[in-house]
C-alpha positions as CSV (number, residue, x, y, z in Angstrom):
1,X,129.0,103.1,76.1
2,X,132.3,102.2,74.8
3,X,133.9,102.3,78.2
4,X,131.0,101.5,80.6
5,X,131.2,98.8,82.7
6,X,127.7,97.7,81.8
7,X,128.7,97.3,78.2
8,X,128.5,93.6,77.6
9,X,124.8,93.8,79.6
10,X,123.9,96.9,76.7
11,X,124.9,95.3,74.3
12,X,123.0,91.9,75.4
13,X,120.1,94.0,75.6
14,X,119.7,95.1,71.9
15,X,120.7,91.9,70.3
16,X,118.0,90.4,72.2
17,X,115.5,93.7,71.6
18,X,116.9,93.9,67.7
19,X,115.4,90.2,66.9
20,X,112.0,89.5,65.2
21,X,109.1,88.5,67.5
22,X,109.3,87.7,71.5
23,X,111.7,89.1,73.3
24,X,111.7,86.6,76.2
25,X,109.1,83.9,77.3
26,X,107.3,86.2,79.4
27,X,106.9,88.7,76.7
28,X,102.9,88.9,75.1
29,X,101.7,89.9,72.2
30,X,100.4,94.2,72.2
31,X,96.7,92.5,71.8
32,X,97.2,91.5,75.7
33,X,97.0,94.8,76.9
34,X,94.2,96.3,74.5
35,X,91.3,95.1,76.9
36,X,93.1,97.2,80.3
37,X,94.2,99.9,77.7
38,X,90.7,100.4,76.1
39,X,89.8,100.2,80.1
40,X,91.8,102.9,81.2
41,X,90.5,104.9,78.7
42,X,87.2,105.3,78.9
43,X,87.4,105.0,82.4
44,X,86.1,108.4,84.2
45,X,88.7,107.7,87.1
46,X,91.6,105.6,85.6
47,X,93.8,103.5,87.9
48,X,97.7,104.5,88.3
49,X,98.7,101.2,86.9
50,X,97.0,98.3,85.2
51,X,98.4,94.6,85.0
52,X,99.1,92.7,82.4
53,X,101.7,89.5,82.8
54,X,101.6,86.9,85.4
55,X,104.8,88.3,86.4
56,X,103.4,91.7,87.7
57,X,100.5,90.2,89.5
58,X,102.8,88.3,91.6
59,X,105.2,91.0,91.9
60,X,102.2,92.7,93.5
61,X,101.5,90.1,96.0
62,X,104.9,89.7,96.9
63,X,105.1,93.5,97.8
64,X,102.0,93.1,99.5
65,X,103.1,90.7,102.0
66,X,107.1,90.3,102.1
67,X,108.7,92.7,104.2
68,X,111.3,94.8,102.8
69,X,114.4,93.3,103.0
70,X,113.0,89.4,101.4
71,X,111.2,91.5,98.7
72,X,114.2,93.0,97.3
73,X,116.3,89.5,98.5
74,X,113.5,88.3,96.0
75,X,113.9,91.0,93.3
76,X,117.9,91.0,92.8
77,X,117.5,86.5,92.7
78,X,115.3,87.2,89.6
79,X,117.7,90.0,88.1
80,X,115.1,92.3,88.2
């Protein structure tokens, strides 16, 4: 790590990840996801993926109807 180029982004990343409570706005509390967890499983035929965050759901649509070249336009705008 010391002499990646991505060093300032790592190290970014666990200050922010090292601090108490939410990590960003968008970040929910683990009780969110305990209604699609207990879902998936007792579900006879679980889904590949369950959503969770606004975020996702729209990433979803977006995929759905942007073609290709906009969605990842879209994706590298957001710094995802």
């Amino acid at each position: 790590m010391e002499n990646s180029r991505h060093k300032k982004g790592y190290e970014e990343a666990i200050a922010r990840l090292s601090k108490e409570g939410a990590t960003s706005s968008q970040t929910l509390p683990a009780s969110a996801v305990v209604n699609k967890l207990i879902h998936a499983l007792e579900s006879p035929r679980p889904r590949a993926r369950y959503y969770v965050t606004l975020p996702t759901y729209g990433a979803v649509l977006m995929r759905r109807v942007l073609p290709t070249c906009l969605l990842d336009w879209v994706m590298r705008r957001q710094g995802a």
